[in-house]
KOLBALO-33175 format. One record per residue (C-alpha): residue number from 1; residue in three letters; x, y, z. Coordinates in Angstrom, 1 decimal. Example, Ala and Ser with C-alpha at 12.3 -4.5 7.8 and 13.67 -1.06 7.14 Angstrom:
<recs>
<rec n="1" res="ala" x="12.3" y="-4.5" z="7.8"/>
<rec n="2" res="ser" x="13.7" y="-1.1" z="7.1"/>
</recs>
This chain:
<recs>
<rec n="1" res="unk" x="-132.7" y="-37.5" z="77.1"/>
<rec n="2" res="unk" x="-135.5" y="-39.3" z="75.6"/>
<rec n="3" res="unk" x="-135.1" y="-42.4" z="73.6"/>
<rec n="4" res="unk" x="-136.5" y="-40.6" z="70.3"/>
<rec n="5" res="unk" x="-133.8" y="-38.1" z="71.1"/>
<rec n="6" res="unk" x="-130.8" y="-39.8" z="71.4"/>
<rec n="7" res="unk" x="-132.2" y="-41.9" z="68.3"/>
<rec n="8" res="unk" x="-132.2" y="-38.9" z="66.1"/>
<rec n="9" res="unk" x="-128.8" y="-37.4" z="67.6"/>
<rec n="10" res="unk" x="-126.9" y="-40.8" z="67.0"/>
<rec n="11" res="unk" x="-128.3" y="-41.2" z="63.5"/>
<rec n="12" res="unk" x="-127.4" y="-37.2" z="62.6"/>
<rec n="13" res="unk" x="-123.9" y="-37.7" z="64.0"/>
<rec n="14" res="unk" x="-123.4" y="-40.5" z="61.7"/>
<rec n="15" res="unk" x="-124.2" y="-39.3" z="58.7"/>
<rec n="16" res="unk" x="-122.2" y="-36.2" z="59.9"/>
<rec n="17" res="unk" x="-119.3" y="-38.9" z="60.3"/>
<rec n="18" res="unk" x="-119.5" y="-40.2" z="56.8"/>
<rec n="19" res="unk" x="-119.6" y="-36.9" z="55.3"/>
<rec n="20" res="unk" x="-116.3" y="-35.7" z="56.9"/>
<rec n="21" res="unk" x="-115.0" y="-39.1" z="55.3"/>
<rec n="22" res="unk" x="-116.0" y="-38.1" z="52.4"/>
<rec n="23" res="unk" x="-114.1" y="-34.8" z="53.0"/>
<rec n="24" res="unk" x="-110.8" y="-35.9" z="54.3"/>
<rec n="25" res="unk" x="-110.8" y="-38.5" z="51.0"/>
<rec n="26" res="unk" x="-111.1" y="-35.2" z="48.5"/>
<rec n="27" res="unk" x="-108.8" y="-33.6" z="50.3"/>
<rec n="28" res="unk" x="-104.8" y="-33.3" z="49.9"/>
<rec n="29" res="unk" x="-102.8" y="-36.2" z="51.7"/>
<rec n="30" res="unk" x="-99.1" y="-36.0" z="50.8"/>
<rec n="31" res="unk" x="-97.1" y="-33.4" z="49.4"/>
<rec n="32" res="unk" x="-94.2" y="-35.3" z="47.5"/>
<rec n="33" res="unk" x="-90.5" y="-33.6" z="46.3"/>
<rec n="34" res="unk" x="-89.5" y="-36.0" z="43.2"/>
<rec n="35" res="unk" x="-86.1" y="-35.8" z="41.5"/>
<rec n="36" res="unk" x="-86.4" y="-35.0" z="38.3"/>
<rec n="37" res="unk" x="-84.0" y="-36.4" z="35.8"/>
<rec n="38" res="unk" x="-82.6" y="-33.0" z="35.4"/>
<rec n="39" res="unk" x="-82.2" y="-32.7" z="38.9"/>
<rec n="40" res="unk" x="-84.3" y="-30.1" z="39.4"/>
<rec n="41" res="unk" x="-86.9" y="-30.9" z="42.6"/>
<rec n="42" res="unk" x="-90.6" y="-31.5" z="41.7"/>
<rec n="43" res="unk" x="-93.3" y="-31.1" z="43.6"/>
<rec n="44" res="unk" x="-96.9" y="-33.3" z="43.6"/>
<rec n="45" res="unk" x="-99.6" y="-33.5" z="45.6"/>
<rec n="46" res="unk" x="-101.3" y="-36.5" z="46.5"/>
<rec n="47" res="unk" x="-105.0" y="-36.4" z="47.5"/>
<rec n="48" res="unk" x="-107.0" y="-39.0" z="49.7"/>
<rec n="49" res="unk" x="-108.9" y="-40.5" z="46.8"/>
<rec n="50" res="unk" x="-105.4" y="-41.7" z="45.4"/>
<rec n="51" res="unk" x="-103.7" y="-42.8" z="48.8"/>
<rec n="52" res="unk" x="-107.0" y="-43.9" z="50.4"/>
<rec n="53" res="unk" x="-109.2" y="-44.7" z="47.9"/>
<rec n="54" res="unk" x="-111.2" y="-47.1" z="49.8"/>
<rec n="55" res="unk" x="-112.3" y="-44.8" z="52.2"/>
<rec n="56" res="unk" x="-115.3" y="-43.0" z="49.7"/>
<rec n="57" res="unk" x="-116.7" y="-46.9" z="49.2"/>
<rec n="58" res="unk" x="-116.6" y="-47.1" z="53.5"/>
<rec n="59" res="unk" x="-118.1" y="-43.7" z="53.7"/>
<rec n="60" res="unk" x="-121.0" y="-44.8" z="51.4"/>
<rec n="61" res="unk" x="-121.3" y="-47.6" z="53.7"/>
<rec n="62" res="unk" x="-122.0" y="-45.7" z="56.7"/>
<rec n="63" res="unk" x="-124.6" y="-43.7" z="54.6"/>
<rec n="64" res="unk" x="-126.4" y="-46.4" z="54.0"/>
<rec n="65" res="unk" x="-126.8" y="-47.5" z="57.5"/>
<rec n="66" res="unk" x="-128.0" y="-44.6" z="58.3"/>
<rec n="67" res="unk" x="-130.8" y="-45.1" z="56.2"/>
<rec n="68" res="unk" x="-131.0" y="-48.7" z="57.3"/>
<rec n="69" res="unk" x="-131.2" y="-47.8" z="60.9"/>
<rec n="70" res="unk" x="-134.5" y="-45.3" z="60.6"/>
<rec n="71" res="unk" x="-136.5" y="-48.2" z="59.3"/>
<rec n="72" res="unk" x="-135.2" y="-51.5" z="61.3"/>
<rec n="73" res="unk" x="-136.6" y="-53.1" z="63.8"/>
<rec n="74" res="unk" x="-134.5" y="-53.5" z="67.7"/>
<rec n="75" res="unk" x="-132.7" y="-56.3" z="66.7"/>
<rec n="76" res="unk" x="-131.4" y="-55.5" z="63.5"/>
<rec n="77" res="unk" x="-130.6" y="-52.1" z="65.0"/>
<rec n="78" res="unk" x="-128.1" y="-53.9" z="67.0"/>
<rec n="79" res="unk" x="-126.7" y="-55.3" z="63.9"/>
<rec n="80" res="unk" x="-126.1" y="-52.1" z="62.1"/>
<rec n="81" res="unk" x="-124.7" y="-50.4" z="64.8"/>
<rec n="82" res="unk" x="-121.8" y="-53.4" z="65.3"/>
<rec n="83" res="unk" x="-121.0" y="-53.4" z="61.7"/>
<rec n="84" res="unk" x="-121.1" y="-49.4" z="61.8"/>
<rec n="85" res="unk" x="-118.2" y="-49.9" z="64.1"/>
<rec n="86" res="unk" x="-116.9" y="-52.5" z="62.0"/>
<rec n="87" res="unk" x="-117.0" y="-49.7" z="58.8"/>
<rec n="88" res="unk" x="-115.2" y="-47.2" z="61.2"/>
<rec n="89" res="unk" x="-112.5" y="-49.8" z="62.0"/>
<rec n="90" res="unk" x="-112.1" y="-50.2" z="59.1"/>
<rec n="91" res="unk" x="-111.7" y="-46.4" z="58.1"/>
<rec n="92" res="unk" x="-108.5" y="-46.4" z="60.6"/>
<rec n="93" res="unk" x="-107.2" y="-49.2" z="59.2"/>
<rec n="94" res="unk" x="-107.4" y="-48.1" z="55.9"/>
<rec n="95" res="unk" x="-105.6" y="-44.8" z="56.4"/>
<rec n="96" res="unk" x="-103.1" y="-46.1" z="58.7"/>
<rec n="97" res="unk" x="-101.8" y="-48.6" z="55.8"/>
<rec n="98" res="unk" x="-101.7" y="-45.4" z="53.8"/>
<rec n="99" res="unk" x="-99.5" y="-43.5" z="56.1"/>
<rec n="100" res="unk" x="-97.5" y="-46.0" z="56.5"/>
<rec n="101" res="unk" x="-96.8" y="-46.3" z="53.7"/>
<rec n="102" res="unk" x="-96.6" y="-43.0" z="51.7"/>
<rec n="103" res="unk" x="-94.7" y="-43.9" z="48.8"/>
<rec n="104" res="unk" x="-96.8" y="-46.9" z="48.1"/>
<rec n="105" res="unk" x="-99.9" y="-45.4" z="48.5"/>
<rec n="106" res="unk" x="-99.3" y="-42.6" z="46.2"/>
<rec n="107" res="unk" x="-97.3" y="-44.6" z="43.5"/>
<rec n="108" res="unk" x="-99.9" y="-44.4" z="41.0"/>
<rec n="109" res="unk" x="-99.7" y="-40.8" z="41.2"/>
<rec n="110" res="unk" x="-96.3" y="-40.3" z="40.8"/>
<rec n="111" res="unk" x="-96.3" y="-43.0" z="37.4"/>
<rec n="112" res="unk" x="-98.7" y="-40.9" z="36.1"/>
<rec n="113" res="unk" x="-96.7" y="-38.0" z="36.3"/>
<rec n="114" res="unk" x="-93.3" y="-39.4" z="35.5"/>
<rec n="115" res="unk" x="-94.3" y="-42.5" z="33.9"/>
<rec n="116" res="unk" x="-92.2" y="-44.2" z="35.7"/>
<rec n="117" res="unk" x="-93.6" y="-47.6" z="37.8"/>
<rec n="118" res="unk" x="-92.7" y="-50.1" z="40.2"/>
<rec n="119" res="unk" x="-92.4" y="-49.6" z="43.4"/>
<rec n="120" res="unk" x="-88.8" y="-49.5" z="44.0"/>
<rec n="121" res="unk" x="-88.3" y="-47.1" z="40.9"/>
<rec n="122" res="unk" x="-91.2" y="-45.0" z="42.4"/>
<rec n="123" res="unk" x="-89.3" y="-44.9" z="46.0"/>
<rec n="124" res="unk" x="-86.2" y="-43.7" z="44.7"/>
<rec n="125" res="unk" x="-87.8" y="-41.1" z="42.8"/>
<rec n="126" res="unk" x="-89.3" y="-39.4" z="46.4"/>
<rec n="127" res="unk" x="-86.9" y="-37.4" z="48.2"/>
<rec n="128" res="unk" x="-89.2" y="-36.1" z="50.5"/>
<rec n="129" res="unk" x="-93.2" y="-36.4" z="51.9"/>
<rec n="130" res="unk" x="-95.0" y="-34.2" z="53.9"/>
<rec n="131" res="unk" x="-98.0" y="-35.1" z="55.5"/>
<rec n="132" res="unk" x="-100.9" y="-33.1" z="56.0"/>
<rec n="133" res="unk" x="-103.2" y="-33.3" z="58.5"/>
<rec n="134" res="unk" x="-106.2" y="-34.7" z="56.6"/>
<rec n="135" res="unk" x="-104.9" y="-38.9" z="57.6"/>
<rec n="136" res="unk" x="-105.1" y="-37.4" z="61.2"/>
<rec n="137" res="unk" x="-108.9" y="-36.0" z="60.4"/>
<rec n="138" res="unk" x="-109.8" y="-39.3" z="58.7"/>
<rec n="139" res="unk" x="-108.5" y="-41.4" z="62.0"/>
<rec n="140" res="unk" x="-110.3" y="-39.4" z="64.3"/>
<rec n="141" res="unk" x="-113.7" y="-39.2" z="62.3"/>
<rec n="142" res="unk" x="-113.0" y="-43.5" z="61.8"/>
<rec n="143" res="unk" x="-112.4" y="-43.6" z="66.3"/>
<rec n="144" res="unk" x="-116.3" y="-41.4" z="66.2"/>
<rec n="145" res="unk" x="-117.7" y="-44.0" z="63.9"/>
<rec n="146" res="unk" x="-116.9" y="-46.9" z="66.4"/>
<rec n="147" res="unk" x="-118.0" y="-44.8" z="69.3"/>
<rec n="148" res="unk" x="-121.3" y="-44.4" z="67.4"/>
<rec n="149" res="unk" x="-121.8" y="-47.6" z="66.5"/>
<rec n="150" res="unk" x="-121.3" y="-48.8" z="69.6"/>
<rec n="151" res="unk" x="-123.7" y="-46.5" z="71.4"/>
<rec n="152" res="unk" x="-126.2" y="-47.5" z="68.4"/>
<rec n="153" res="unk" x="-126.0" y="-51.1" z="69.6"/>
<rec n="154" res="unk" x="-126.3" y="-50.7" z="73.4"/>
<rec n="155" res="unk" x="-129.0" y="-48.0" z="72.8"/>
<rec n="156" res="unk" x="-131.4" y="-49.4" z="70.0"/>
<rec n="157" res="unk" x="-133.0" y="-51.8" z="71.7"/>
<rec n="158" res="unk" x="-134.6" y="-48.6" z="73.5"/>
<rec n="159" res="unk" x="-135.6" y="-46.9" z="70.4"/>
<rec n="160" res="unk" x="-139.4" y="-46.0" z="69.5"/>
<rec n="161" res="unk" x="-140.8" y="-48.5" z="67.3"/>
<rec n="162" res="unk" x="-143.4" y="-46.3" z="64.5"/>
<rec n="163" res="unk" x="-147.0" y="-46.4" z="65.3"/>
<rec n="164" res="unk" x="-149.4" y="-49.4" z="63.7"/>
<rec n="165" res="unk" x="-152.0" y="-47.4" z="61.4"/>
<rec n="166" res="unk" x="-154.0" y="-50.6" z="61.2"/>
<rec n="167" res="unk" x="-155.8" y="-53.2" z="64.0"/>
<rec n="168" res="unk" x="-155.1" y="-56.6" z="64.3"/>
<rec n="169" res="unk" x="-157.9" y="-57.9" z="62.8"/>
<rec n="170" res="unk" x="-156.2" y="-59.2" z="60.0"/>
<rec n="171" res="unk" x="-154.2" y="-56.8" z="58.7"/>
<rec n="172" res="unk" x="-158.1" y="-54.7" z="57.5"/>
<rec n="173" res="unk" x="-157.5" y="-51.1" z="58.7"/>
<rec n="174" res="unk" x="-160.0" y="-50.4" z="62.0"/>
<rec n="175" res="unk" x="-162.7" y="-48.1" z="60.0"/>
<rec n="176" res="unk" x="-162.3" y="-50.6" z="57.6"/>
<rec n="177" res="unk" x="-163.2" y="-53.4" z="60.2"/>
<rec n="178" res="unk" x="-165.9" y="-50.6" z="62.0"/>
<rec n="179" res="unk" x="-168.1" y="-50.0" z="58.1"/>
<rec n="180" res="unk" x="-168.3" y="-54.1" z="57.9"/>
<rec n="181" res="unk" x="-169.9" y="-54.1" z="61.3"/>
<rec n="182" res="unk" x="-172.4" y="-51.8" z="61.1"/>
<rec n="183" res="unk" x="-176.2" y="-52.8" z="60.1"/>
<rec n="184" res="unk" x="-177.4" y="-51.4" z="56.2"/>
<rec n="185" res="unk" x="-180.9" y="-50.7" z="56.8"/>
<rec n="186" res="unk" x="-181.3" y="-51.2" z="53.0"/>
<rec n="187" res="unk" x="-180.6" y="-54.7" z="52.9"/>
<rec n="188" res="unk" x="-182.7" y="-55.0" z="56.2"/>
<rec n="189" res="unk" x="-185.5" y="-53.4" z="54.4"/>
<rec n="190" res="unk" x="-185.1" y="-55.9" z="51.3"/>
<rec n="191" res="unk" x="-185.0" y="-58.7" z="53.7"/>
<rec n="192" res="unk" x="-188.2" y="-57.6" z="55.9"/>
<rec n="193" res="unk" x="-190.2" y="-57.9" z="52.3"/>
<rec n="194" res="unk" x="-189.3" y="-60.9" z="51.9"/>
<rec n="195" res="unk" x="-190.7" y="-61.8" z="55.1"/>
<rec n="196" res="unk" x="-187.1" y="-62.7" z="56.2"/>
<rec n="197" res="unk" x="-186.3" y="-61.1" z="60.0"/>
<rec n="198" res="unk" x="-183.1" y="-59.3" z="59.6"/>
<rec n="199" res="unk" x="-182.4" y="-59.7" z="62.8"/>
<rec n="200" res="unk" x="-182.7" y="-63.2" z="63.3"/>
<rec n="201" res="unk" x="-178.6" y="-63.9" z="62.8"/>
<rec n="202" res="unk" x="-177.8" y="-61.9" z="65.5"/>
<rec n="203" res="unk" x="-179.8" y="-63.9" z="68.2"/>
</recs>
């Protein structure tokens, strides 16, 4: 596979990546059996952007570095694709607090519902979680983003570099450069009657 190739797979994979983020975030996390205080069971849901909410800020991030990496130069290419590992890191990370910690992470929800807060009034309120299997999603697609990144890095430096529109004569595009160069026979005309030799400059 050429260079160019596996440039435009890598970068189309991870902005695949960051939009499954994003999905996993919107998507159901927890599904919560609260006692009521008439001790009848209740039941609320708890989506990703409640118990994860840092992951649509991290997705963003990967966006961006998409973008980043279609215009940078070898070196900085390198760059981006370490801290795109970084960013899927930190994607695991963030959902393995959260199911870790079920209760905690979806506390807010549950004080909004019941008003009650704190989080050992909030724990004692949940007799049950289920999980679904969005976290799991959201780990994977975080383990991709480090693979990624990391064949970003080793592969960049191999990348095609966009084509130069203009010469090297100081920064003047070449027809530019070409026009300047070439004889006006009005002005050699003018300087003929004159009784100037037009031609003496370039001896």
């Amino acid at each position: 596979m050429t260079p160019a190739r596996v440039r435009g797979l890598l970068l189309a994979i991870t902005a695949l990546l960051a939009a499954l983020v994003f999905l996993a975030w919107s998507q159901p996390w927890f599904s919560l059996e609260l006692t009521a205080s008439s001790g009848d069971p209740v039941s609320l849901d708890v989506r990703g952007d409640v118990a994860a909410s840092a992951l649509a800020p991290l997705a963003l991030a990967v966006l961006a570095i998409v973008a980043a990496l279609a215009l940078a130069g070898p070196v900085f290419r390198v760059v981006f694709g370490v801290l795109e590992s970084l960013l899927g890191a930190c994607v695991i990370a963030v959902t393995a607090v959260s199911l870790g910690d079920p209760a905690a992470a979806s506390a807010h929800a549950v004080t909004d519902v019941t008003g009650v807060s704190g989080a050992d009034s909030v724990r004692e309120l949940i007799s049950s979680v289920a999980v679904s299997v969005w976290p799991t999603v959201a780990i994977v697609v975080g383990a991709l983003i480090v693979l990624a990144g990391a064949l970003v890095a080793v592969t960049a430096p191999r990348w095609p570099t966009s084509g130069r529109r203009y010469s090297r004569s100081r920064g003047v595009p070449a027809d530019a450069v070409e026009a300047e160069a070439a004889p006006d026979p009005v002005s050699e005309w003018d300087a003929l009657s004159d009784g100037d030799d037009p031609t003496a400059g370039a001896r």
